[in-house]
N, C-alpha and C positions, 0 to 999 in steps of 0.2 A: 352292507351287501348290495344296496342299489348302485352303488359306483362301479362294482365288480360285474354286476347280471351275468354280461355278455363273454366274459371269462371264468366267470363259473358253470354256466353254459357247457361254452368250450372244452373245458375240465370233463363234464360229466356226457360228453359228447353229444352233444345237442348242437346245432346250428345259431350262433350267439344273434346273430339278427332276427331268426326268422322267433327266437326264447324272447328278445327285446321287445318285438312288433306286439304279440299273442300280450306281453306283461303291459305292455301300453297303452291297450284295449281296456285289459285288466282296469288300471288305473283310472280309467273318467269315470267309471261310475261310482267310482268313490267321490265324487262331488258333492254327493246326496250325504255323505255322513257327518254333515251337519243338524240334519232331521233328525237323525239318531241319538245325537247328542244332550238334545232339549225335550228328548222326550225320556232317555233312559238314564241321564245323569253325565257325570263324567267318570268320576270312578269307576263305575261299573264296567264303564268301557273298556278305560284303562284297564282292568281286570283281564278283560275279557280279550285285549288286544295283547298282552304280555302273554295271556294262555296261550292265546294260538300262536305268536310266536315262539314258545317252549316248542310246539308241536311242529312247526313249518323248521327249526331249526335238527330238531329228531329227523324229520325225514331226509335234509339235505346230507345231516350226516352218515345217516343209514344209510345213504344213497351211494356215497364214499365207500363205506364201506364194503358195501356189495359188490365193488371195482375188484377186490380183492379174491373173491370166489368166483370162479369159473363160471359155475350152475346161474348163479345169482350177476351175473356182471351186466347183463343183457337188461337189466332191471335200474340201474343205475339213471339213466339218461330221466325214463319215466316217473321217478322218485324224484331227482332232483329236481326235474320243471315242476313238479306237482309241491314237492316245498316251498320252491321259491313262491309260484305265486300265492300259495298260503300263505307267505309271509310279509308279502303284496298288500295281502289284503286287509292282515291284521293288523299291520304297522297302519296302516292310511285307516283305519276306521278310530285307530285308538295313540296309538304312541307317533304317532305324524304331526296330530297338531294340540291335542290336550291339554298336553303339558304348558304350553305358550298360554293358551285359555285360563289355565288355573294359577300361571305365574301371575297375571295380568289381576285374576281377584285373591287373591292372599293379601300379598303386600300393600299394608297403609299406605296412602296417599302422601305421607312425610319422607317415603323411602323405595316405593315405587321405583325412583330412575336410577338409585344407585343399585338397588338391590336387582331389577330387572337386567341392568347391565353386570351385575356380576354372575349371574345365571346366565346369560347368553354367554361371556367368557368359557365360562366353565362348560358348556353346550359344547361352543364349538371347538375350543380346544381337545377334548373329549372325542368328537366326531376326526378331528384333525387323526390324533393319535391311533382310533381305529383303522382311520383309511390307510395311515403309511403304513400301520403294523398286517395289513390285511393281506398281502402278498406274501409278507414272511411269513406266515401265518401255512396260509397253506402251503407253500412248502416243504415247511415242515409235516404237514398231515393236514389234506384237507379234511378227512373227520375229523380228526380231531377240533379245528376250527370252529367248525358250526359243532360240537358238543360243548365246547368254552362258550360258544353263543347261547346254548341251550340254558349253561349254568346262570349266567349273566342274566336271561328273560326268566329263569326262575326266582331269583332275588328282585328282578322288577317285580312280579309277581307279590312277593311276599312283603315289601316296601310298599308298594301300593294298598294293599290288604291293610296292612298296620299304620300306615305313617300319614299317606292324601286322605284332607277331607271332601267330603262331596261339598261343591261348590254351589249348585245347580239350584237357583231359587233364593241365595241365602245373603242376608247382608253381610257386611267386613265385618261386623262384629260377633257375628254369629260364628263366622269359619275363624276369626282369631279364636273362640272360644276352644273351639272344637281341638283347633289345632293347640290351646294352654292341655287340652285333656291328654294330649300326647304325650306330651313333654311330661 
């Protein structure tokens, strides 16, 4: 969604620059959630950064939605900038950069380069395929869009819940351990 902002925006009738500058702002002070990270874990984060994207992706679509009724249309613009930058904020506290952090301690030292590179493959291939599917996408429906997102940040959710171990504090042998209990 951050490659789009500025025409999703525009979609929800908002001013796509003046939605960019205000998201901009947004974004420095997520510097700081590196503090957050070493105090509160990673997981947790991740938890907690999936959740509010379920909810920043609910409201973008809600937002859509309300394009639809008369009464409620006027409502649209205000919903939309207020998901997006929920979704701002969740992503950058939590699913922005964690994931790179937790890649970096799982994998042994024996397999570290290959494994790390086959995770960024699959990363940005992954990111690839949203971004060109993200215009057809809404085309098709932009609720619809961000409700597929919503479903997607739900199963992050439930993946993070059940499957990352917390890393935070713990040697490679502990989090292999942790992560044999999964499996």
């Amino acid at each position: 969604m951050a490659y789009y902002t500025s025409s999703i925006f525009n979609e929800a009738g908002i001013s796509g620059n003046l939605g960019l500058q205000v998201l901009a702002i947004v974004q420095i002070r997520h510097l700081f959630r590196f503090i957050f990270m070493d105090r509160s874990g990673r997981r947790p984060l991740l938890l907690v950064s999936a959740s509010g994207l379920c909810f920043a992706c609910f409201l973008q679509g809600l937002s859509f939605c309300f394009k639809e009724f008369p009464d409620l249309k006027a409502l649209t613009p205000s919903v939309a900038f207020t998901g997006t930058l929920i979704g701002a904020t969740f992503y950058s506290i939590g699913l922005g950069g964690i994931p790179w952090i937790i890649m970096s301690e799982i994998f042994p030292i024996n397999v570290k380069a290959q494994a790390g590179s086959l995770v960024t493959l699959v990363n940005w291939s992954t990111a690839w395929v949203i971004t060109y599917s993200f215009n057809f996408m809404m085309e098709w429906s932009a609720a619809g869009t961000f409700f597929f997102f919503l479903g997607i940040s739900g199963l992050t959710v439930v993946f993070a819940a059940v499957l990352v171990p917390e890393t935070k504090g713990r040697t490679l042998e502990e989090i292999q351990a942790s992560i044999a209990h999964f499996l």
